[in-house]
C-alpha positions as a Markdown table, in Angstrom:
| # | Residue | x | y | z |
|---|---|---|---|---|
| 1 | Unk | 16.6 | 15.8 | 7.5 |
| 2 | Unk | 17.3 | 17.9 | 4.0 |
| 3 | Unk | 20.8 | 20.2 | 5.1 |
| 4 | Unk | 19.5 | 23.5 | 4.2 |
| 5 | Unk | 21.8 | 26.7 | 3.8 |
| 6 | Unk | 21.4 | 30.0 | 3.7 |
| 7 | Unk | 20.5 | 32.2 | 0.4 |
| 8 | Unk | 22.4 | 34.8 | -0.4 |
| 9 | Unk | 20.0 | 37.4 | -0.8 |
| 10 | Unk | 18.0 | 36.9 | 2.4 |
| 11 | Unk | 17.8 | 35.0 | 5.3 |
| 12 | Unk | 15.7 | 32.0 | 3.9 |
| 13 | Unk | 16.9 | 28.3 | 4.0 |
| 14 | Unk | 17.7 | 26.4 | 0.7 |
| 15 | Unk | 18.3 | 22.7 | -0.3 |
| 16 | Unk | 22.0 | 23.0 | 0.1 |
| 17 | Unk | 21.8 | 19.9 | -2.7 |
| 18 | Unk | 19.4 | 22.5 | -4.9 |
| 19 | Unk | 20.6 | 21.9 | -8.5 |
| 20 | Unk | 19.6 | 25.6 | -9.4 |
| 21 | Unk | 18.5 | 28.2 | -7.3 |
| 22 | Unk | 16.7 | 31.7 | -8.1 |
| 23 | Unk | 16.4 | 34.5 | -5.7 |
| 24 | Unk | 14.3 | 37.6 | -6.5 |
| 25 | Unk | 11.0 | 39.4 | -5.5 |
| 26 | Unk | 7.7 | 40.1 | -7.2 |
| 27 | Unk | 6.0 | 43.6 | -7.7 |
| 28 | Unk | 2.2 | 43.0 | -6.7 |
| 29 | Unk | 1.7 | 45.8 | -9.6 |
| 30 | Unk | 3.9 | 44.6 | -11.8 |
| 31 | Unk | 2.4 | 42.6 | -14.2 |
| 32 | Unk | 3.3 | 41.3 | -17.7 |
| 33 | Unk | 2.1 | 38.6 | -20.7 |
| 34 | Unk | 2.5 | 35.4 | -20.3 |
| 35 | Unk | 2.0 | 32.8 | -23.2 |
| 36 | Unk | 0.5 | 31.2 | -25.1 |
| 37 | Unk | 2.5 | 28.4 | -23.9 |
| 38 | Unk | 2.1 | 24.7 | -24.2 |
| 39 | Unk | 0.2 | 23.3 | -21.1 |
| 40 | Unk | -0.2 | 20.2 | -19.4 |
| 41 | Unk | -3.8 | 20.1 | -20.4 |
| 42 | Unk | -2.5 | 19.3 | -24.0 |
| 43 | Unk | -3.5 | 22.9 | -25.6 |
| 44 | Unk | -1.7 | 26.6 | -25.8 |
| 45 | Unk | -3.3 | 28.2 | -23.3 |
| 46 | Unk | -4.7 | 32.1 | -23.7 |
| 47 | Unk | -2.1 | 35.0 | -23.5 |
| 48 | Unk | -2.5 | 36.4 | -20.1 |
| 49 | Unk | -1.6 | 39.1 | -17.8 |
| 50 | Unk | 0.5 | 37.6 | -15.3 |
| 51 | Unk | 2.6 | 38.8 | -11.9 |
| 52 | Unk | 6.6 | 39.4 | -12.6 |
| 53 | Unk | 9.2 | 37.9 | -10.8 |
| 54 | Unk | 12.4 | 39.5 | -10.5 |
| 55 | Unk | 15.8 | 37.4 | -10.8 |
| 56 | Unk | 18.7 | 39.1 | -8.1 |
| 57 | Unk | 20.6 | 36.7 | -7.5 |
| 58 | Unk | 21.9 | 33.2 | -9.5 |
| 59 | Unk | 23.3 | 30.3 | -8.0 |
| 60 | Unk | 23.9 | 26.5 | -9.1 |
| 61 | Unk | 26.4 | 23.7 | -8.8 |
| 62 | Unk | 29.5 | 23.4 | -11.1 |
| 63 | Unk | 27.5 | 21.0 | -13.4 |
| 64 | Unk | 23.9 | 21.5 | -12.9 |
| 65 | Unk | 21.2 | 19.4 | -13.8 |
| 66 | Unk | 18.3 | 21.2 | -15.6 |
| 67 | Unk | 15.2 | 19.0 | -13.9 |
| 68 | Unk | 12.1 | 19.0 | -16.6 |
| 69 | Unk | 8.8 | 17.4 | -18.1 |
| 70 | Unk | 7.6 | 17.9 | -21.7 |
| 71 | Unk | 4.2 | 18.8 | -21.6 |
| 72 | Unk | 1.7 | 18.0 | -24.3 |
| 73 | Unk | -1.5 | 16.0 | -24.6 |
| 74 | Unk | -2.1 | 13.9 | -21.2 |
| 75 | Unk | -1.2 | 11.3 | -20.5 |
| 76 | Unk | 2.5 | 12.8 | -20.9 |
| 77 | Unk | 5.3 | 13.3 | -18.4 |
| 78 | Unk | 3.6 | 15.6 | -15.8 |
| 79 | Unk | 0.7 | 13.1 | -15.0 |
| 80 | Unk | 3.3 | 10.5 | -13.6 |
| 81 | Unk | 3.3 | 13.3 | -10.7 |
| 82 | Unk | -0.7 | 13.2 | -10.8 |
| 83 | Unk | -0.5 | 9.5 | -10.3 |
| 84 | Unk | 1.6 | 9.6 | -7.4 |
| 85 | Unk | -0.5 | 12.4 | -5.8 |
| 86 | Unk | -3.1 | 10.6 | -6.3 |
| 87 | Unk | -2.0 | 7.5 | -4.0 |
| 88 | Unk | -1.3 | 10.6 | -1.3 |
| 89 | Unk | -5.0 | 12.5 | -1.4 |
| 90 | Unk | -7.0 | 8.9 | -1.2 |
| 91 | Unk | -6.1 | 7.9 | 2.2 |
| 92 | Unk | -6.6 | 11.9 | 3.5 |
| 93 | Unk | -10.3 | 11.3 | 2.0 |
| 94 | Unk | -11.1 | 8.2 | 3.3 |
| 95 | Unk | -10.1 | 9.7 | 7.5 |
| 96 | Unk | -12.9 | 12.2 | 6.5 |
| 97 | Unk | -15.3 | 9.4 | 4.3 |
| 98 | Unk | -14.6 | 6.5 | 5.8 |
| 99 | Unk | -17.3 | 4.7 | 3.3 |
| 100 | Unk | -14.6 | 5.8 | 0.0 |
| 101 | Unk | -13.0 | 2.8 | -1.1 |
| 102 | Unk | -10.9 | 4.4 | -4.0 |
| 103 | Unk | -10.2 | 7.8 | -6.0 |
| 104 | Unk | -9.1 | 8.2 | -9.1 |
| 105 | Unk | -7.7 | 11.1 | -10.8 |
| 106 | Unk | -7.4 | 9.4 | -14.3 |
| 107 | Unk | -4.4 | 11.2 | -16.1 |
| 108 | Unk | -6.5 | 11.5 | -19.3 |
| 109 | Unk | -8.7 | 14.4 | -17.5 |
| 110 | Unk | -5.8 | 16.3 | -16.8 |
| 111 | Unk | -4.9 | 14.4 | -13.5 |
| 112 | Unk | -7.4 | 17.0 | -11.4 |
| 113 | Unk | -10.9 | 17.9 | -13.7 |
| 114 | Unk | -12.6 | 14.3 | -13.3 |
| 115 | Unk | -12.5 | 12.2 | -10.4 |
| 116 | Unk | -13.9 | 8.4 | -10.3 |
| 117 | Unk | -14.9 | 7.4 | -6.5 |
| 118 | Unk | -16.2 | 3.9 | -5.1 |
| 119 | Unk | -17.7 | 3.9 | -2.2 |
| 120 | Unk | -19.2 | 1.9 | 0.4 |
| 121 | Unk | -23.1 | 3.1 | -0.2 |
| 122 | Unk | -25.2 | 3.0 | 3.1 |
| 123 | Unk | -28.4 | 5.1 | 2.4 |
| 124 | Unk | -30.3 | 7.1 | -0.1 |
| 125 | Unk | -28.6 | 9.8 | -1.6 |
| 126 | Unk | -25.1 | 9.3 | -0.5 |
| 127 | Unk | -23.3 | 9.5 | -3.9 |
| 128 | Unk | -24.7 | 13.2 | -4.4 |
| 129 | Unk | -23.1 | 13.7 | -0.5 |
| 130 | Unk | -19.6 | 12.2 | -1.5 |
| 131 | Unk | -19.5 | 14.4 | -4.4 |
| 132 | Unk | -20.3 | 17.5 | -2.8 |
| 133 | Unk | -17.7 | 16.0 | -0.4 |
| 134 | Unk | -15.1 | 15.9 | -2.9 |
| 135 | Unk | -15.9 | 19.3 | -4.3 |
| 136 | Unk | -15.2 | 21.4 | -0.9 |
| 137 | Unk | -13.3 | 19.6 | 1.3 |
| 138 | Unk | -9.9 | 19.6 | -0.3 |
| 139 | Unk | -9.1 | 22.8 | -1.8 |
| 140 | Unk | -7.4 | 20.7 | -4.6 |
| 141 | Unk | -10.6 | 19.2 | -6.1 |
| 142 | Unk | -11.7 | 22.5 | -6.3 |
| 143 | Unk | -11.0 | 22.7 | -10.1 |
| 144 | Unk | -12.3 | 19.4 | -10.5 |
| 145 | Unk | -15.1 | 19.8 | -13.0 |
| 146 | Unk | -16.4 | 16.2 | -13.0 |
| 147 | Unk | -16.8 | 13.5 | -9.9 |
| 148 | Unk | -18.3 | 10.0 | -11.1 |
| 149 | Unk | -19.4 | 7.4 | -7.7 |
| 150 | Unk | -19.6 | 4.0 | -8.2 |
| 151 | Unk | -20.3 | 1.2 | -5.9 |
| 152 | Unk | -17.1 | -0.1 | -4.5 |
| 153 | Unk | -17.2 | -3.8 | -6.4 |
| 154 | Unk | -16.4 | -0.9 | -9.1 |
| 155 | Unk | -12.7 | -0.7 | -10.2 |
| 156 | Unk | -12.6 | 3.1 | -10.5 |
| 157 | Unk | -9.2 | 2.5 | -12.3 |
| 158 | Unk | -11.0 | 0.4 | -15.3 |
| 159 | Unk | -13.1 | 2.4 | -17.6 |
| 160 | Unk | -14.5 | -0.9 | -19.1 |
| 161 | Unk | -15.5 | -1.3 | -15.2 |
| 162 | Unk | -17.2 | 2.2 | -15.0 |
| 163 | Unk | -18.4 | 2.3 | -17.9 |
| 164 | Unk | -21.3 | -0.7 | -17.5 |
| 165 | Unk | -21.9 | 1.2 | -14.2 |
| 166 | Unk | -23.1 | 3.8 | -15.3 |
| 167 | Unk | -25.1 | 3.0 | -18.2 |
| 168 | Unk | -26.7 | 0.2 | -16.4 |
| 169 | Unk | -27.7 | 2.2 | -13.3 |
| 170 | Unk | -28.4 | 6.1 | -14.0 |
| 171 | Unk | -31.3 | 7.7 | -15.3 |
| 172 | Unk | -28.7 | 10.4 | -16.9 |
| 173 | Unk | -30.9 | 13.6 | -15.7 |
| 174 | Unk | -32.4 | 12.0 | -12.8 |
| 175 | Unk | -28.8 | 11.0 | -11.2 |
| 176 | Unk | -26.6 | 13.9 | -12.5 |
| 177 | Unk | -26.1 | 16.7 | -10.5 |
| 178 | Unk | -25.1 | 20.5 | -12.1 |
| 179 | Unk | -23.6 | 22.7 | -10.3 |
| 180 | Unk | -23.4 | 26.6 | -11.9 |
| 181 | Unk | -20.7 | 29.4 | -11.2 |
| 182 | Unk | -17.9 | 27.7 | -9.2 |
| 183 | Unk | -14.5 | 28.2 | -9.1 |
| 184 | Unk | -12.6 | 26.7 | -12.1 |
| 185 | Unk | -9.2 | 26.4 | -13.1 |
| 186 | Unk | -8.1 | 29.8 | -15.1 |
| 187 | Unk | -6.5 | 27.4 | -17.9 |
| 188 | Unk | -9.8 | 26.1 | -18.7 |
| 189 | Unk | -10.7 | 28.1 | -22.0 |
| 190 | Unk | -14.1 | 26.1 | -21.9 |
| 191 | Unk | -15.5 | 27.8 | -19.1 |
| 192 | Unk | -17.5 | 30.6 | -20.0 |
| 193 | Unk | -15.7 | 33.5 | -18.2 |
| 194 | Unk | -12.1 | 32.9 | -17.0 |
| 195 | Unk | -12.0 | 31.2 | -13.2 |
| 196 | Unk | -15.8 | 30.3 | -13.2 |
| 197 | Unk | -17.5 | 27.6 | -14.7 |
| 198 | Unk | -20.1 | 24.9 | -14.0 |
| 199 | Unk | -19.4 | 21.5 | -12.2 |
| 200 | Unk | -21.1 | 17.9 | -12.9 |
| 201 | Unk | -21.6 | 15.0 | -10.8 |
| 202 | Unk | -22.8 | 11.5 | -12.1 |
| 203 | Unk | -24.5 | 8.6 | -9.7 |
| 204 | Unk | -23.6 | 5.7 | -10.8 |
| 205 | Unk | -24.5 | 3.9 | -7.9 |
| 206 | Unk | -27.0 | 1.1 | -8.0 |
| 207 | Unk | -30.0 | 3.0 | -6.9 |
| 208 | Unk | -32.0 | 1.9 | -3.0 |
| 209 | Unk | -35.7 | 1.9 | -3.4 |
| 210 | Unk | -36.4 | 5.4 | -2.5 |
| 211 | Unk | -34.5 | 6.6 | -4.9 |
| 212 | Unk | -36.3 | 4.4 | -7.5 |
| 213 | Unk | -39.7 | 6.6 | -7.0 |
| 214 | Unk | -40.7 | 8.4 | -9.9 |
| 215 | Unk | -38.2 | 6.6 | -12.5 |
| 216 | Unk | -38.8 | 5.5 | -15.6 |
| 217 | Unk | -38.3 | 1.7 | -16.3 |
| 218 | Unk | -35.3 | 0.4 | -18.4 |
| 219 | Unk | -36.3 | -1.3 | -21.5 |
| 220 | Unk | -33.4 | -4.2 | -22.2 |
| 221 | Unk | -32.8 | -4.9 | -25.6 |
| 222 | Unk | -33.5 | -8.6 | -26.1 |
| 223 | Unk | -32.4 | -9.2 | -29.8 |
| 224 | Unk | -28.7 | -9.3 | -31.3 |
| 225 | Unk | -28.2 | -6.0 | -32.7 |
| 226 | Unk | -25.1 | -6.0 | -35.6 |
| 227 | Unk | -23.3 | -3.0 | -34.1 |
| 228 | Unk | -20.6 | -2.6 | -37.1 |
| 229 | Unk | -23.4 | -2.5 | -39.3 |
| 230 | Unk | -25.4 | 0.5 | -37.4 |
| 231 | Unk | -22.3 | 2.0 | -37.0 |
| 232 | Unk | -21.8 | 2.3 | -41.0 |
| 233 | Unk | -26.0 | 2.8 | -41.2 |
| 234 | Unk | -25.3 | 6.0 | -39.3 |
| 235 | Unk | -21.9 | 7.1 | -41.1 |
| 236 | Unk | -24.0 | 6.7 | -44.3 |
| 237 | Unk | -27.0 | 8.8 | -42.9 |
| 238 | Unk | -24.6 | 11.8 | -41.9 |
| 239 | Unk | -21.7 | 12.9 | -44.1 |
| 240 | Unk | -20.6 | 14.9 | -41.3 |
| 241 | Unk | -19.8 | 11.5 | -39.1 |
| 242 | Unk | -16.1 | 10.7 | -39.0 |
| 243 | Unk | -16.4 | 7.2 | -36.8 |
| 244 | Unk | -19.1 | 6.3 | -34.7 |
| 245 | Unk | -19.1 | 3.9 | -31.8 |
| 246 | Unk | -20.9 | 1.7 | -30.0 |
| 247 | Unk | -18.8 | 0.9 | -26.6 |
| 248 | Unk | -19.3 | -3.2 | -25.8 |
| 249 | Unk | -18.9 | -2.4 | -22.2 |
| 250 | Unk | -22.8 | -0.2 | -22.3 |
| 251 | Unk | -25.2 | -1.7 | -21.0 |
| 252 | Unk | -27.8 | -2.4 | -24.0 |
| 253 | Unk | -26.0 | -0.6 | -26.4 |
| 254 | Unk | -26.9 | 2.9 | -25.0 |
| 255 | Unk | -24.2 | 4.6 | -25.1 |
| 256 | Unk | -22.7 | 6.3 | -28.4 |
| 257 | Unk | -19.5 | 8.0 | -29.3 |
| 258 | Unk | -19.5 | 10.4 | -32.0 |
| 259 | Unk | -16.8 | 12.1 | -33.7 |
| 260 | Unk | -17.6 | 14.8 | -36.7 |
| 261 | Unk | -16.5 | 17.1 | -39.2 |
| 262 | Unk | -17.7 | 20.3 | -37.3 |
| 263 | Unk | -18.2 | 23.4 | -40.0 |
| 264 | Unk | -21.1 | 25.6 | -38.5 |
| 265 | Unk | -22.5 | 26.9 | -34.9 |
| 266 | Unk | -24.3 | 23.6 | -33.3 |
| 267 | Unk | -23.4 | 21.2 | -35.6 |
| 268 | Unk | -22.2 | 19.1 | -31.9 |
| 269 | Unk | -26.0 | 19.4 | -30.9 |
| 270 | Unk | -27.8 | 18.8 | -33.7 |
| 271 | Unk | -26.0 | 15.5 | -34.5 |
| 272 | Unk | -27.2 | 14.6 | -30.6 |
| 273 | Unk | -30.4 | 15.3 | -31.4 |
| 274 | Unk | -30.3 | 13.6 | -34.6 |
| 275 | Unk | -28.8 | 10.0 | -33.1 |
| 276 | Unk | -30.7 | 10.2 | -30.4 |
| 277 | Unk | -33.6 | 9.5 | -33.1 |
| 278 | Unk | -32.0 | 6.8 | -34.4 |
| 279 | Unk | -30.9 | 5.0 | -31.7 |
| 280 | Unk | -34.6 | 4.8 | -29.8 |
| 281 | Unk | -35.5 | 2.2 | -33.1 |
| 282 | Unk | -33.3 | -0.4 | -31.6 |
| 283 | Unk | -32.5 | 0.8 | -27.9 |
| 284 | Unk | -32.7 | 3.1 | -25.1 |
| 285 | Unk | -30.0 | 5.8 | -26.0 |
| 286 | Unk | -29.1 | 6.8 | -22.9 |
| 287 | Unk | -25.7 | 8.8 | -23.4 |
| 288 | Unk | -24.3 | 10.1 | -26.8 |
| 289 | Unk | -21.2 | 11.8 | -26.7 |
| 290 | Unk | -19.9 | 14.1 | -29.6 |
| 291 | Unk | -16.1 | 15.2 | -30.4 |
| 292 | Unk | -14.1 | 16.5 | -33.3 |
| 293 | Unk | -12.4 | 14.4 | -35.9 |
| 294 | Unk | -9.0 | 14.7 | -33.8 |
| 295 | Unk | -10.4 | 12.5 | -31.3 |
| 296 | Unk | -10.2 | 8.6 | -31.4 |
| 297 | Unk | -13.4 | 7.4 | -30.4 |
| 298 | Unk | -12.1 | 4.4 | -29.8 |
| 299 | Unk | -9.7 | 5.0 | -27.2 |
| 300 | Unk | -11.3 | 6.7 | -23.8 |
| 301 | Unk | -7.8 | 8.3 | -23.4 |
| 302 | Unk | -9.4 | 10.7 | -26.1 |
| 303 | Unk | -12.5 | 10.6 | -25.1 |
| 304 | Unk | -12.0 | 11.6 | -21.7 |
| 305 | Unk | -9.6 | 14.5 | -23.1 |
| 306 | Unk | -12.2 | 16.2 | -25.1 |
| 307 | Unk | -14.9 | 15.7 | -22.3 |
| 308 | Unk | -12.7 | 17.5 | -19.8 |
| 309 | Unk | -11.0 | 20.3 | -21.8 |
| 310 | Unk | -13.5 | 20.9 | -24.2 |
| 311 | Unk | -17.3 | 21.1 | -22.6 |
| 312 | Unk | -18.4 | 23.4 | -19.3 |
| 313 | Unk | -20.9 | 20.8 | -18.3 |
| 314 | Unk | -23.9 | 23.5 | -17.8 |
| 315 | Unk | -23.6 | 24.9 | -21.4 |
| 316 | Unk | -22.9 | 21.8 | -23.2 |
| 317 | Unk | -24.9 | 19.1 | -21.9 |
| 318 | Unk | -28.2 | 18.5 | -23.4 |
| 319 | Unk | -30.9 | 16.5 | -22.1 |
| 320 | Unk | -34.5 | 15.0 | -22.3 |
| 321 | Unk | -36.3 | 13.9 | -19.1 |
| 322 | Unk | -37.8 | 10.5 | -18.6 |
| 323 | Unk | -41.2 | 9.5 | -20.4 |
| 324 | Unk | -42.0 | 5.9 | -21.6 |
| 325 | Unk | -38.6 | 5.3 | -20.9 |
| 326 | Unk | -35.0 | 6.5 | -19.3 |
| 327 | Unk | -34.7 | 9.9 | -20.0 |
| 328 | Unk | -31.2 | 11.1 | -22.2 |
| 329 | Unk | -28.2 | 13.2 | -22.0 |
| 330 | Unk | -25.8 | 14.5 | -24.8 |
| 331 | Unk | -22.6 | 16.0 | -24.2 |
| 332 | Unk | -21.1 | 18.1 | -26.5 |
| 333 | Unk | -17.4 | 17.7 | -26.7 |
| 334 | Unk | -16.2 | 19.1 | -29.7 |
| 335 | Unk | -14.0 | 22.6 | -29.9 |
| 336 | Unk | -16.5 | 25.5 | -29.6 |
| 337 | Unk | -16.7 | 28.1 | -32.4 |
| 338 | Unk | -17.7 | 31.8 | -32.4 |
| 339 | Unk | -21.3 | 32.6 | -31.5 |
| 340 | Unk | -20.6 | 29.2 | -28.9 |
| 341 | Unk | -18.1 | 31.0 | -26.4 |
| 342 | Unk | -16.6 | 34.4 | -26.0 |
| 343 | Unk | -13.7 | 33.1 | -24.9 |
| 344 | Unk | -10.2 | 32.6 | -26.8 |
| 345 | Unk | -10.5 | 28.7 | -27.3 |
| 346 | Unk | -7.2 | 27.0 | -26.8 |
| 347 | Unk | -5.1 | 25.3 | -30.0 |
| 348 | Unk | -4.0 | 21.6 | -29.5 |
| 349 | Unk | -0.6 | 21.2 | -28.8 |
| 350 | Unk | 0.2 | 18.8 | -32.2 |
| 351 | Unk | 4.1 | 17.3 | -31.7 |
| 352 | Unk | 6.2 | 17.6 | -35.0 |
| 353 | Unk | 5.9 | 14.6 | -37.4 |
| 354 | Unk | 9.6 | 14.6 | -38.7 |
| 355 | Unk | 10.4 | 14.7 | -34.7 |
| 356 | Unk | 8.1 | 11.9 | -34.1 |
| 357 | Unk | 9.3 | 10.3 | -36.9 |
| 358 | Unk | 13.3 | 10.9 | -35.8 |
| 359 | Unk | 12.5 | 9.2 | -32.4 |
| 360 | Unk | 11.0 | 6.4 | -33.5 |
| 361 | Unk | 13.6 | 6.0 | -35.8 |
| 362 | Unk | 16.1 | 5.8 | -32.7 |
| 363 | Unk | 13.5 | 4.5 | -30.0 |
| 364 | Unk | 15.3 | 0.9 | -29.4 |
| 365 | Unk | 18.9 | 2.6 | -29.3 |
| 366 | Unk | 17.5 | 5.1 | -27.0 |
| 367 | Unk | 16.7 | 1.5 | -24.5 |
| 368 | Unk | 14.5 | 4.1 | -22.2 |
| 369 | Unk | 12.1 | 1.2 | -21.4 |
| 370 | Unk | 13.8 | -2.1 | -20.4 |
C-alpha cells in the first residue's frame, strides 16, 4: 500500500512520496481564460472560459522533481500513456464482447478519436453492434469520433493490415455508419459547435450473404496500372496537387490520398469530385482522401492526424451511392476556412527549427535511446 499523510489544509490523504503537492479550492462561479495553449492533439487549442483553482497552501520535498510531457503533434510523449491505457480498456471490453479480439487506440488519432477493433464476427450486422458498443459502454470512448471493425485475422495494430480490409470489403456508404449530435471532446475545433459533433463508424468486415443484398458488384482491375505515372498524370492535371498517392496496400488501387494547396471555400471537395472522375477510367475509386500541404501523404501517421483533428465526419464526408458499381466516399481533411465553420479553427503546433536543429546536433551525446 502507498503511505499516505495528511494535507495540511484539510483532512484529505496525500502520497506522503508526492514530489509536489497543491492544496486549494475552486469557486463554481469563478471563472477565467485559459489558453490558447499547446495540446496533445498537436494544435493551440481555442481561448476559453475555464473554472479557477485557488493555491492555499504549497508543499514539496527539499529537491523536488518537476514530473512532465512535451506535448505537440501525436505521436509525442503523452501517447506513451495512451498506449498503456490502451492494454488496460481491451481486456474490460472483451468481459462485455467476448467476440473482440483486439482494440486499438492508434496514438496518431490522438490516442482516443479513432479506434480499430477485430472481432470474432458471428452474424449479420455485428460490426455496426460492436461499434455502437464501443461508443456507449465506456464513458471514455465517448469522444471517440471514429471506430473501424475488422475481422480478427486483421492486425488492428498494422495499417498496411487494415488498410486491404477495408477497401477490399466495404461498399463506403453501404457499410459506414453516421452518427449526428453526440458528445465530442470540447478541444475538437472541428466539430461544428463546441462539445457536439457527429461520429463515424466503418465495417470492414467481410460481408455474410445477407448483408450482400442489394450491393453493387466489385469490378477488379485486371491490367498493370503504372501508379507513379498516374500519380504525376493527376499532379499535371491540377496545379493545386501537392503529392498524390496511390497506397499499395488498396485493394485495386481504389483508394487515393491527396494533399493540396488550399486557397478558396471547397477547394477540399471539389478536388474529390474531380479525382473521383479520373480514377473511374482505370478503377473503382472507392475512397479519396484530401489534406493540406503539411501533411505527408505518405506516412498514415499524418494521414490519420488530419482525419481525426481536422473533419467532423457528418459535414465533411462526401459520397455517391452504388450504381454500376461500388458506390464512393470522400473525406475532406484539410483545415476549414471561413464560410466552412464558425468555429475558431486550431493553429498547428510547429517546433522551432534552430531547436530542432540544436538537438539533433546533440542527439548521440544526449544517449536517450540505447
Amino acid at each position: 500500500r502507498t503511505e499516505v499523510v495528511k494535507s495540511l489544509s484539510n483532512d484529505l490523504d496525500i502520497p506522503a512520496s508526492a514530489e509536489i503537492v497543491m492544496e486549494g479550492y475552486i469557486d463554481p462561479n469563478e471563472f477565467a481564460l485559459e489558453g490558447p495553449y499547446g495540446d496533445h492533439t498537436g494544435y493551440y487549442n481555442e481561448t476559453e472560459q475555464h473554472h479557477v483553482f485557488t493555491i492555499t497552501h504549497l508543499s514539496m520535498k527539499q529537491k523536488p522533481i518537476y514530473h512532465s510531457t512535451y506535448t505537440g503533434r501525436p505521436p509525442d510523449e503523452p501517447a506513451v500513456l495512451g498506449v498503456a491505457l490502451n492494454e488496460v480498456f481491451v481486456p474490460i471490453l472483451q468481459k462485455q464482447f467476448p467476440e473482440i479480439e483486439d482494440f486499438y487506440l492508434p496514438p496518431e488519432g490522438c490516442s482516443y478519436r479513432m479506434a480499430v477493433v477485430t472481432i470474432k464476427k458471428q452474424y449479420p450486422g455485428h460490426a455496426k453492434r460492436i461499434m455502437m458498443g464501443v461508443w456507449s459502454f465506456l464513458r471514455q470512448f465517448m469522444y471517440t469520433k471514429y471506430v473501424v471493425i475488422c475481422d480478427h485475422d486483421v492486425d488492428a495494430r498494422s495499417w498496411d493490415s487494415v488498410i486491404p480490409a477495408i477497401t477490399a470489403n466495404m461498399d463506403p456508404v453501404m457499410d459506414s455508419l453516421f452518427i449526428d449530435h453526440t458528445p465530442i471532446d470540447s478541444l475538437d475545433f472541428a466539430s461544428p459547435v463546441v462539445g457536439l459533433g457527429s461520429k463515424m463508424g466503418l465495417d470492414a468486415t467481410r460481408k455474410w450473404p445477407a448483408e450482400l443484398i442489394g450491393r453493387a458488384p466489385d469490378c477488379s482491375v485486371t491490367e498493370v496500372i503504372d501508379l507513379a505515372a498516374k500519380e504525376a498524370q493527376l499532379r499535371e492535371a491540377y496545379p493545386q496537387i501537392i503529392d498524390c498517392y496511390f497506397p499499395p496496400q488498396a485493394k485495386d488501387h481504389s483508394m487515393a490520398l491527396v494533399s493540396i494547396d488550399k486557397q478558396a471555400v471547397g477547394d477540399g471537395k471539389a478536388m474529390i469530385e474531380a479525382l473521383w472522375h479520373q480514377m473511374s477510367q482505370f478503377t473503382t475509386p472507392k475512397f479519396v482522401i484530401i489534406c493540406d500541404g503539411d501533411v505527408n501523404v505518405r506516412d498514415w501517421n499524418d494521414v490519420i492526424w488530419a482525419i481525426t483533428t481536422r473533419m467532423d465526419p457528418t459535414r465533411d464526408t462526401i459520397s455517391v451511392p452504388a450504381g454500376a458499381t461500388s458506390s464512393k466516399m470522400g473525406l475532406d481533411a484539410t483545415n476549414k476556412l471561413p464560410g466552412e465553420t464558425e468555429r475558431e479553427w486550431g493553429t498547428p503546433i510547429v517546433k522551432d527549427r534552430k531547436i530542432v536543429a540544436k538537438i539533433d546536433a546533440i542527439w548521440e551525446q544526449l544517449a536517450i535511446i540505447k
